[in-house]
N, C-alpha and C positions, 0 to 999 in steps of 0.2 A: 211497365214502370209505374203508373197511373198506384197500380194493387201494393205496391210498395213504398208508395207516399202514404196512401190512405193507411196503410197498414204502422205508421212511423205516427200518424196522425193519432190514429186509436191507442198506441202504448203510451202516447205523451200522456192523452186525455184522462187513462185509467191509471197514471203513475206509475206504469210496470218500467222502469228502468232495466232490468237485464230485459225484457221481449224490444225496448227500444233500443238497446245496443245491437241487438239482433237482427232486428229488422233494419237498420242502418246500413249495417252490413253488405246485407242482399242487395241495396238501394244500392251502394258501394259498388258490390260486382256487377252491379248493371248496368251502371254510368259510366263508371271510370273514364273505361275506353274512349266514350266521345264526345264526356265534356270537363275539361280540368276542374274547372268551378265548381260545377255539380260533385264531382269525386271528392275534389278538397272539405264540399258540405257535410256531405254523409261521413266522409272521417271523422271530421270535428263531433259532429254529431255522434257519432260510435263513443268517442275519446269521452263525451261528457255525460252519456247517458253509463258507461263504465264507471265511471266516477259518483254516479247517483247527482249529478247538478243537471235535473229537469229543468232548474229556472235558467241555464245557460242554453239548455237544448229546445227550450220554448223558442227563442230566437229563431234559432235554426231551422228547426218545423214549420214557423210559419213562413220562412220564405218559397220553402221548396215546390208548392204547388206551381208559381210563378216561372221559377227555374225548369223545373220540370215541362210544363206548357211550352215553354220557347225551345227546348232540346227537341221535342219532339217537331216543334213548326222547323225548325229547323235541317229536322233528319226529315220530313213525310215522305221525301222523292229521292232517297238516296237508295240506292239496289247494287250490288254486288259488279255489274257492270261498270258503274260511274266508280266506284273505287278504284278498281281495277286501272281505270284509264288515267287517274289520278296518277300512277306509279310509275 
């Protein structure tokens, strides 16, 4: 997830709006599943970086390192078992 922040970091920074709608994306199918916040981010994100409004997707970018930090403290000890028993 980590490679796909940075990677959303460096399309803001270089202005490539379609590699940042692109790279959103990825971010998109990587989150979704297990954080609504995070997934609603990188849409928006996608939606504005489509649109060519880097100054709206600035926003967005910089929150995501923070976002992203707290999904992961939050998954570190989650394993296929502990799901499972969830159900």
């Amino acid at each position: 997830m980590q490679h796909h922040v940075e990677n959303t970091q460096r399309a803001l920074r270089e202005g490539d709006g379609p590699r940042l709608r692109e790279d959103a994306h990825k971010l998109f199918n990587v989150v979704a599943a297990f954080s609504g916040r995070l997934g609603e981010l990188a849409s928006k994100l996608e939606d504005y970086a489509a649109r060519g409004d880097l100054a709206a997707a600035s926003t967005l970018v910089a929150a995501l390192p923070a976002l992203s930090t707290s999904l992961l403290h939050e998954t570190e000890e989650l394993t296929v078992q502990r799901l499972q028993a969830m159900v």
